[in-house]
N, CA, C and O atoms as a GROMACS GRO file, in nm:
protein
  416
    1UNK      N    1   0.900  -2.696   6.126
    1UNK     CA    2   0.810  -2.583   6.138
    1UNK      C    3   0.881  -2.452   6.100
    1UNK      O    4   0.838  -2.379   6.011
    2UNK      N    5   0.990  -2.426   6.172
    2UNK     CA    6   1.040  -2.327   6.139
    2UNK      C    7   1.086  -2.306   5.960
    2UNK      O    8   1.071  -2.202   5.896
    3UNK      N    9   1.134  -2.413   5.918
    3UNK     CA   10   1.202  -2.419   5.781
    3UNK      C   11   1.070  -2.391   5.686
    3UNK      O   12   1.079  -2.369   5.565
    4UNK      N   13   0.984  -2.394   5.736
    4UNK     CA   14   0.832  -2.429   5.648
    4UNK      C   15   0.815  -2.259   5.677
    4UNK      O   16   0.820  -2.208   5.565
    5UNK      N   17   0.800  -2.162   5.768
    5UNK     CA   18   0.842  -2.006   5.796
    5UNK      C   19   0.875  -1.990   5.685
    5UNK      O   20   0.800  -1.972   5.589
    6UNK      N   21   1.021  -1.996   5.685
    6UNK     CA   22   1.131  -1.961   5.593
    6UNK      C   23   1.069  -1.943   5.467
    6UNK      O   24   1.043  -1.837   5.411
    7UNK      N   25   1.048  -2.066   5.426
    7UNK     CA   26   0.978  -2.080   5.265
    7UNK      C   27   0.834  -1.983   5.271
    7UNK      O   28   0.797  -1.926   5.168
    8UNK      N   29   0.779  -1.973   5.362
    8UNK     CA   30   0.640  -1.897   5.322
    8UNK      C   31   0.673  -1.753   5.339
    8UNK      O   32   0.581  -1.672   5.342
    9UNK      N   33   0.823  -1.707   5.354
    9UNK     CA   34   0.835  -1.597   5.401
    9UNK      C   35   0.858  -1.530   5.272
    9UNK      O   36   0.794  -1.431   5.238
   10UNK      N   37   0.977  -1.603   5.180
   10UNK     CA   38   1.004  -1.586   5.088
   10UNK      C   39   0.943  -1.588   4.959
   10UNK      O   40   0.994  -1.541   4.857
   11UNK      N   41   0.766  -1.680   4.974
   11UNK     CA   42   0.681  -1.711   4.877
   11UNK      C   43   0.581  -1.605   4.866
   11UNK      O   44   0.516  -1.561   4.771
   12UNK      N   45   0.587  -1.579   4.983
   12UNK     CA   46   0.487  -1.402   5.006
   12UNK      C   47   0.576  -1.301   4.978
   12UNK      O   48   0.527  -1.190   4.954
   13UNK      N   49   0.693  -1.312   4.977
   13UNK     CA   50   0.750  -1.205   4.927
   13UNK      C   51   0.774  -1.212   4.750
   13UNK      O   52   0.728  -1.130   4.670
   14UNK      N   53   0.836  -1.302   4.726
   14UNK     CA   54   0.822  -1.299   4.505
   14UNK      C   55   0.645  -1.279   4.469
   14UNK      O   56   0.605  -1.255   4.355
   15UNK      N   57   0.546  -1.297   4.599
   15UNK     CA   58   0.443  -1.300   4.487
   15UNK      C   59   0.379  -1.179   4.488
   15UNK      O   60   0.265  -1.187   4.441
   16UNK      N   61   0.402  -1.098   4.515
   16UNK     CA   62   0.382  -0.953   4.559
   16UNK      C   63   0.443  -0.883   4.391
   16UNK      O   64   0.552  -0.878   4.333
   17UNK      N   65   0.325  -0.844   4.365
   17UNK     CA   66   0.373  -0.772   4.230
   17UNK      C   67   0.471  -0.629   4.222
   17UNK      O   68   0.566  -0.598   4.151
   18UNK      N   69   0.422  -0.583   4.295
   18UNK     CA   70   0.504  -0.450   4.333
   18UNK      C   71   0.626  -0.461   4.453
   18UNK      O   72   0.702  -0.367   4.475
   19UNK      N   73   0.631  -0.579   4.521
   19UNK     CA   74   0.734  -0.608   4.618
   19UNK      C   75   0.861  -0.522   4.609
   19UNK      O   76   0.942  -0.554   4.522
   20UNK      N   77   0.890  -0.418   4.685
   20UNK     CA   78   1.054  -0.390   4.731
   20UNK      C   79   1.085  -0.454   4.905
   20UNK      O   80   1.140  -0.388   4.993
   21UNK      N   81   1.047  -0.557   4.916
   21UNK     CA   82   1.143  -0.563   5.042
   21UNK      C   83   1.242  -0.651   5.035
   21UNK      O   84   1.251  -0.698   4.921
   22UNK      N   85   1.333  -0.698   5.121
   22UNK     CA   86   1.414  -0.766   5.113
   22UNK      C   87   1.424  -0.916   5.168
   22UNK      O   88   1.341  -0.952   5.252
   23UNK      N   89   1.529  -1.011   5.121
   23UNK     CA   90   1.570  -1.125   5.241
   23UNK      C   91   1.636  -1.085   5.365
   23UNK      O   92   1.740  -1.020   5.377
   24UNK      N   93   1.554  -1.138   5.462
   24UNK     CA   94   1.600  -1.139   5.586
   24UNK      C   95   1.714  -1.211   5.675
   24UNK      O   96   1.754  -1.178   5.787
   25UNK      N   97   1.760  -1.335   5.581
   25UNK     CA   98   1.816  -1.402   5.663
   25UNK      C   99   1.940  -1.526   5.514
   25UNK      O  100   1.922  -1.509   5.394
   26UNK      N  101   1.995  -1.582   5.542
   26UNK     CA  102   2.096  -1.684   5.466
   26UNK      C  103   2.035  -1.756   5.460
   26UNK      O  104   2.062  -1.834   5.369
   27UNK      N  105   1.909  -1.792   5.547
   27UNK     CA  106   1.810  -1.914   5.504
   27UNK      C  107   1.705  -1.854   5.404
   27UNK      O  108   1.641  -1.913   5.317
   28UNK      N  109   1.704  -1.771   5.426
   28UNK     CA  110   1.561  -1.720   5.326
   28UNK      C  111   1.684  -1.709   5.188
   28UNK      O  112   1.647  -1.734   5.074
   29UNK      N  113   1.781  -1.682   5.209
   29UNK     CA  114   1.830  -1.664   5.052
   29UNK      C  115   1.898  -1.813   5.026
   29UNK      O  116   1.949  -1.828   4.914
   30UNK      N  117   1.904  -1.926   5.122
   30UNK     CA  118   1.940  -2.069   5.090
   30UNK      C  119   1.784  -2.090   4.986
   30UNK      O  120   1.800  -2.096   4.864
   31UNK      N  121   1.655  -2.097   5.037
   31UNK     CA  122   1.537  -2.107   4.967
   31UNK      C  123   1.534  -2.060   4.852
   31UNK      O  124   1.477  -2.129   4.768
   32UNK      N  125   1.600  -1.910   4.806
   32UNK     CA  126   1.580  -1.812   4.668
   32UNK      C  127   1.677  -1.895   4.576
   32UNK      O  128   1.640  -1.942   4.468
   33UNK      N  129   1.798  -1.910   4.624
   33UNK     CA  130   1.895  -1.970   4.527
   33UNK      C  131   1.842  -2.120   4.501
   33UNK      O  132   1.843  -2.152   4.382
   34UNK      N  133   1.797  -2.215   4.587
   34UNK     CA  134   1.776  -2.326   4.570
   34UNK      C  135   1.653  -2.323   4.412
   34UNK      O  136   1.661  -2.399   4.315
   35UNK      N  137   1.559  -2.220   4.431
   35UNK     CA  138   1.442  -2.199   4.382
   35UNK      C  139   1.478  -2.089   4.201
   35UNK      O  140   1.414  -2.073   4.097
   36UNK      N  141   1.646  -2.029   4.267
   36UNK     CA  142   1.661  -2.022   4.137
   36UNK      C  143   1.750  -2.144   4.026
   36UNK      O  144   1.759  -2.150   3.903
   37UNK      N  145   1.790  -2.206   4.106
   37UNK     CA  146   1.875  -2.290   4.008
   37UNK      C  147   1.793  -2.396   3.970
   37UNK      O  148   1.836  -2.456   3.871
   38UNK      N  149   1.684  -2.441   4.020
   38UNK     CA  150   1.563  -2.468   3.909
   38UNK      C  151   1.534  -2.444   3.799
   38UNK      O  152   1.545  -2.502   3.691
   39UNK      N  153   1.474  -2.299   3.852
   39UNK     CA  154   1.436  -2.221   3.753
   39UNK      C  155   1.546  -2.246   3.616
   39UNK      O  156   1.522  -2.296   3.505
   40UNK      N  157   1.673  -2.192   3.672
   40UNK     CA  158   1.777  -2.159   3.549
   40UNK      C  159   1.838  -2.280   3.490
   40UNK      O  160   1.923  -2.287   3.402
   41UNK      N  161   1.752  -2.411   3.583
   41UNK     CA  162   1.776  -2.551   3.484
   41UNK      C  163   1.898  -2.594   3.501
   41UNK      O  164   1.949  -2.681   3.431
   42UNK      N  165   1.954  -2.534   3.598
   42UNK     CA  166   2.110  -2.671   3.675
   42UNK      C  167   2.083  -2.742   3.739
   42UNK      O  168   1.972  -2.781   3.777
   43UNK      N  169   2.194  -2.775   3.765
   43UNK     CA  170   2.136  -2.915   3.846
   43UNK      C  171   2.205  -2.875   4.010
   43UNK      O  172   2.305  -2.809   4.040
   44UNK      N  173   2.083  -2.961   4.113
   44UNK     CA  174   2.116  -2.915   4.237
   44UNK      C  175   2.262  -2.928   4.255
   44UNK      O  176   2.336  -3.011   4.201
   45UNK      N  177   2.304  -2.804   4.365
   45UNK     CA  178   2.407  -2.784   4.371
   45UNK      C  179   2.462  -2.881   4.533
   45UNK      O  180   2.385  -2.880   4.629
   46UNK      N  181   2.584  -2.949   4.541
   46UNK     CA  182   2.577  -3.060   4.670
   46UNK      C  183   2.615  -2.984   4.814
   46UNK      O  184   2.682  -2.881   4.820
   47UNK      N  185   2.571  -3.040   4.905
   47UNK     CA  186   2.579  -3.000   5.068
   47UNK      C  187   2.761  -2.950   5.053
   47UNK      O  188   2.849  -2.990   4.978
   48UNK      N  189   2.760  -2.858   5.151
   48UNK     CA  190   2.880  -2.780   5.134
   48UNK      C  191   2.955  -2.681   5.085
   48UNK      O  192   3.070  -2.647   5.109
   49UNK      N  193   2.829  -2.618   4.975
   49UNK     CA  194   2.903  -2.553   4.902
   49UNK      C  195   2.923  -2.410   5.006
   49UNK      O  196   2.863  -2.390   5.112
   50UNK      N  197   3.049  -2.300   4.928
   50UNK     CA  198   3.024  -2.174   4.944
   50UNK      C  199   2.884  -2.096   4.917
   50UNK      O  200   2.833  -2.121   4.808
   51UNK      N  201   2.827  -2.020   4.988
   51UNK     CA  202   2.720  -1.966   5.006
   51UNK      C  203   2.763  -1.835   4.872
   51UNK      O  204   2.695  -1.807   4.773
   52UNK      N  205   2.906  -1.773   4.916
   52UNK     CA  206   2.937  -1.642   4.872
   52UNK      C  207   2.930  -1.672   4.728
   52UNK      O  208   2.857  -1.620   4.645
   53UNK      N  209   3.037  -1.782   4.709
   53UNK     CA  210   3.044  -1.851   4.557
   53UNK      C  211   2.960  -1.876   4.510
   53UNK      O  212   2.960  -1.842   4.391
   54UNK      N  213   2.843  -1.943   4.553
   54UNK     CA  214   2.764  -1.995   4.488
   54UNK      C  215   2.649  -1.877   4.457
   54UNK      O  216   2.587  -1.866   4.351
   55UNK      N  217   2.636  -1.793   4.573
   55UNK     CA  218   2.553  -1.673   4.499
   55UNK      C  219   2.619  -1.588   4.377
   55UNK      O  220   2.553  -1.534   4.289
   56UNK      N  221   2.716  -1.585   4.384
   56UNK     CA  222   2.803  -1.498   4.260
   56UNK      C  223   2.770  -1.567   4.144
   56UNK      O  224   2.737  -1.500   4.046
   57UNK      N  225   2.772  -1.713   4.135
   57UNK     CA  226   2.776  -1.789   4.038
   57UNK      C  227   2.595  -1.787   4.013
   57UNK      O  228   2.564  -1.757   3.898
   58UNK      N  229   2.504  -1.811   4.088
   58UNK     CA  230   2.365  -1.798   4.056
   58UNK      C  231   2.360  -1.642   3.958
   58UNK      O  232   2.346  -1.645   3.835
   59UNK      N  233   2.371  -1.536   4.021
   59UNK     CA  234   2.389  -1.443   3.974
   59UNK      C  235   2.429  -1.421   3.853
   59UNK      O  236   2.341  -1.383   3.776
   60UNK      N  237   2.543  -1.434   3.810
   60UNK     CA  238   2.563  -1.493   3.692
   60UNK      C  239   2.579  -1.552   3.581
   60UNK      O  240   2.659  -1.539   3.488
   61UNK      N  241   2.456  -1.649   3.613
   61UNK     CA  242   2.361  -1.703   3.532
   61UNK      C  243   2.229  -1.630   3.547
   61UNK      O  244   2.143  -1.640   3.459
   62UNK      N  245   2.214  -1.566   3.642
   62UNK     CA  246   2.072  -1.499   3.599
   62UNK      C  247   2.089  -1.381   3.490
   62UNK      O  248   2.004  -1.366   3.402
   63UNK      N  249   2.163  -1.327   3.497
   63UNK     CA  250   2.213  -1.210   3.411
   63UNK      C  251   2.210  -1.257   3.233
   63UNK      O  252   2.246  -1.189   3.137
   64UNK      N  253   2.160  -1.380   3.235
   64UNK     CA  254   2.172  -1.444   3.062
   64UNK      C  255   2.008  -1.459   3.057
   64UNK      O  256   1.938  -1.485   2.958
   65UNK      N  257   1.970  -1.435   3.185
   65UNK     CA  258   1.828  -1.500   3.192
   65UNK      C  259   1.694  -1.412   3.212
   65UNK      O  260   1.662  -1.356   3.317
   66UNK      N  261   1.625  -1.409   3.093
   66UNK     CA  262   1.513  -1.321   3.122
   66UNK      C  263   1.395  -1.408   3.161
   66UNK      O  264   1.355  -1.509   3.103
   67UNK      N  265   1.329  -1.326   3.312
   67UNK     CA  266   1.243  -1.375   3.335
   67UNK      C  267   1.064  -1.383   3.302
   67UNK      O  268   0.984  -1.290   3.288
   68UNK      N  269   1.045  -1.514   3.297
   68UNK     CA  270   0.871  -1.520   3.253
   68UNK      C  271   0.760  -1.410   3.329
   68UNK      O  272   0.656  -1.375   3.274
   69UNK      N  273   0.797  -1.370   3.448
   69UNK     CA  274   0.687  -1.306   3.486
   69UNK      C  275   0.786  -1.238   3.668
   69UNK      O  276   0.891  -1.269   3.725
   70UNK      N  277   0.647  -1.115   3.699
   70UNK     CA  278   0.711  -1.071   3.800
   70UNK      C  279   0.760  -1.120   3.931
   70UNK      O  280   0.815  -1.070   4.029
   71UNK      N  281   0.711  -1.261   3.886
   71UNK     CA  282   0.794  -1.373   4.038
   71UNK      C  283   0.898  -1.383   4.049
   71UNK      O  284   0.972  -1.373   4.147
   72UNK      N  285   0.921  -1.412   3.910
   72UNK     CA  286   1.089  -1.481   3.883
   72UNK      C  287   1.187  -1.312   3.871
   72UNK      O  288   1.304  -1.305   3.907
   73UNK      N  289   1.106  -1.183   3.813
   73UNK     CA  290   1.228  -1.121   3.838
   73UNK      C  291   1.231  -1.083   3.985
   73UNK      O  292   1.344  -1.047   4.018
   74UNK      N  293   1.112  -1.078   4.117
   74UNK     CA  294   1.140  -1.057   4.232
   74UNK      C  295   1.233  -1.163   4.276
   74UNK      O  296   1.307  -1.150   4.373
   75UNK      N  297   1.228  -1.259   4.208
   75UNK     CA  298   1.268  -1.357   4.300
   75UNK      C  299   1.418  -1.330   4.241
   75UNK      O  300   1.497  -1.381   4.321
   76UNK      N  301   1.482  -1.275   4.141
   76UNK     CA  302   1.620  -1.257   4.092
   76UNK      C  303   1.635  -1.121   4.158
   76UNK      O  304   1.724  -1.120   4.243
   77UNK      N  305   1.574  -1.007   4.141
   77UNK     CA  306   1.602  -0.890   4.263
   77UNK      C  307   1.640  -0.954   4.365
   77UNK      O  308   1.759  -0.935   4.384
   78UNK      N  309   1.578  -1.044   4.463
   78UNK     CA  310   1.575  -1.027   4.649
   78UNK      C  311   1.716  -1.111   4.639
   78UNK      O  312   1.794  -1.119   4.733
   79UNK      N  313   1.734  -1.170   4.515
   79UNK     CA  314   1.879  -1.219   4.529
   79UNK      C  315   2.020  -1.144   4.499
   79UNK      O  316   2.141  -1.148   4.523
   80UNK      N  317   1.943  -1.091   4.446
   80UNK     CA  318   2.128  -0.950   4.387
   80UNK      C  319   2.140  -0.878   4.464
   80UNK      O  320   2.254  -0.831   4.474
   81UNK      N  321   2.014  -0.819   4.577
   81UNK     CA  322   2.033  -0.705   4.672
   81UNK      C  323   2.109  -0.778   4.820
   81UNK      O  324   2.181  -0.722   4.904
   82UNK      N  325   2.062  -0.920   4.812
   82UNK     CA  326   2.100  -0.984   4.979
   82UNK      C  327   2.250  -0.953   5.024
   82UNK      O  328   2.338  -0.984   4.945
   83UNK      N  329   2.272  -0.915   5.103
   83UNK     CA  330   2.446  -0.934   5.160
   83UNK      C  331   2.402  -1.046   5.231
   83UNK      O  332   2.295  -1.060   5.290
   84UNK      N  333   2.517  -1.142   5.217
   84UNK     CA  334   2.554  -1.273   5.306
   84UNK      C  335   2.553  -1.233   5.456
   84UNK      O  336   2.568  -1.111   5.471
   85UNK      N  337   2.540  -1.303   5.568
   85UNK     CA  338   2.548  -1.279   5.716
   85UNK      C  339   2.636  -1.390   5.809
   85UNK      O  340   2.683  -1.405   5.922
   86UNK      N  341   2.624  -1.456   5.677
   86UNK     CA  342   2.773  -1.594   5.730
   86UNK      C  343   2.649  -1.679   5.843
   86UNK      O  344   2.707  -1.722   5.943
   87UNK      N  345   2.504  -1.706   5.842
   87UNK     CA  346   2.470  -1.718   5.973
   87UNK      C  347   2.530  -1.924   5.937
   87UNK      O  348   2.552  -2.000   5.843
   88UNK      N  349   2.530  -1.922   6.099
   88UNK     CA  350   2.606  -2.100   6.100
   88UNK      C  351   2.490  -2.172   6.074
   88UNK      O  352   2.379  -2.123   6.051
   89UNK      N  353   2.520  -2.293   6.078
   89UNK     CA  354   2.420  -2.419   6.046
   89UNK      C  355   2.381  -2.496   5.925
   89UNK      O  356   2.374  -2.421   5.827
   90UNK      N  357   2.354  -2.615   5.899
   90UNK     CA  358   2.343  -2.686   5.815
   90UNK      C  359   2.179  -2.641   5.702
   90UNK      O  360   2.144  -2.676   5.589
   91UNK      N  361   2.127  -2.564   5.794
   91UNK     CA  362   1.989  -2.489   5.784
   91UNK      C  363   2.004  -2.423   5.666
   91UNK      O  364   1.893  -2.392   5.622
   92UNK      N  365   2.088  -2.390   5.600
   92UNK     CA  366   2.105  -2.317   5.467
   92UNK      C  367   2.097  -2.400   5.345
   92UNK      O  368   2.063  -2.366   5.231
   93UNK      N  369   2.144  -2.539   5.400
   93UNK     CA  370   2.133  -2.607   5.262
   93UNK      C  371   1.985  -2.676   5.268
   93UNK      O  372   1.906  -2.706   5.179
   94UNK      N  373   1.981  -2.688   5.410
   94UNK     CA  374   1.801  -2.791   5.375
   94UNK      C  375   1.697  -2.666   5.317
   94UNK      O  376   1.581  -2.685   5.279
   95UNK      N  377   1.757  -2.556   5.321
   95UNK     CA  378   1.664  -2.453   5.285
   95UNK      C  379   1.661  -2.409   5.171
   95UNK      O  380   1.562  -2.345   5.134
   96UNK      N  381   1.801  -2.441   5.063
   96UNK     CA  382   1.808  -2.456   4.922
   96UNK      C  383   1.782  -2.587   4.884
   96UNK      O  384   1.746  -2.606   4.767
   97UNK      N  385   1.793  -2.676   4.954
   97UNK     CA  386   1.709  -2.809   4.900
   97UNK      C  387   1.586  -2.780   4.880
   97UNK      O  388   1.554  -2.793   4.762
   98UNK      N  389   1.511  -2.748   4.945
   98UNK     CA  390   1.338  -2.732   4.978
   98UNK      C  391   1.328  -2.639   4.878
   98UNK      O  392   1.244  -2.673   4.795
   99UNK      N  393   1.395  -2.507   4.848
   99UNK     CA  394   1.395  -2.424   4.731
   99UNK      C  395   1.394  -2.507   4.618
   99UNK      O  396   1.315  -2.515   4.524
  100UNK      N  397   1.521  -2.582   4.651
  100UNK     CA  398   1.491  -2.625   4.422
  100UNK      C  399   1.377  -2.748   4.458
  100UNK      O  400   1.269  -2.716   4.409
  101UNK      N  401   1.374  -2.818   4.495
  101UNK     CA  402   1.203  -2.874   4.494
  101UNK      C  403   1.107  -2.801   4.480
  101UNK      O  404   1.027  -2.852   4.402
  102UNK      N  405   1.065  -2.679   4.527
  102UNK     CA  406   0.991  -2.597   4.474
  102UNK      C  407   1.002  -2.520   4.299
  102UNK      O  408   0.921  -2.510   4.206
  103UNK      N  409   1.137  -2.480   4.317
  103UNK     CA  410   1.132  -2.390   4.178
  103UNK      C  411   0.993  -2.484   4.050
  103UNK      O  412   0.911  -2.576   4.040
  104UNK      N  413   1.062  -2.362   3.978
  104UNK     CA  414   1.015  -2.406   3.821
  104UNK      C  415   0.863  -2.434   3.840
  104UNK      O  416   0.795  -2.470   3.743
   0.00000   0.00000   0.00000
């Protein structure tokens, strides 16, 4: 229930045409990254990774990548503005899992 939150938090937020707000949480940005590396056509990334690393590295693949419409660039904004919060739990990756099942 809660993880299902998460994702609708973040789906009301890219679909908002004019959207400036932000991610709230390491789970809401586990969902954005999961949902961008879809998009940017890698392949899922495995349980464990660095959060910090792996956003640097999303990031820099989005920067090659122009997006189709104002989803995908909200959804590449709410990711360049997030600072990490280190929050604990395994909850970050089931939340970029559930992201790249969604993307694309």
């Amino acid at each position: 229930m809660i993880l299902e939150l998460i994702e609708s938090a973040v789906e009301i937020k890219i679909h908002y045409e004019n959207f400036t707000g932000i991610l709230q949480s390491d789970y809401e940005l586990g969902y954005a990254l999961g949902k961008m590396t879809k998009i940017l056509g890698l392949p899922k990334e495995e349980a464990g990774f660095s959060l910090d690393d792996f956003k640097e590295k999303i990031e820099g693949e989005m920067k090659k990548y122009e997006p189709k419409d104002y989803i995908e660039k909200n959804l590449m904004r709410i990711i360049d503005i997030y600072r990490i919060q280190h929050q604990p739990g395994n909850e970050v990756y089931e939340m970029y899992e559930i992201g790249y099942k969604k993307g694309g």
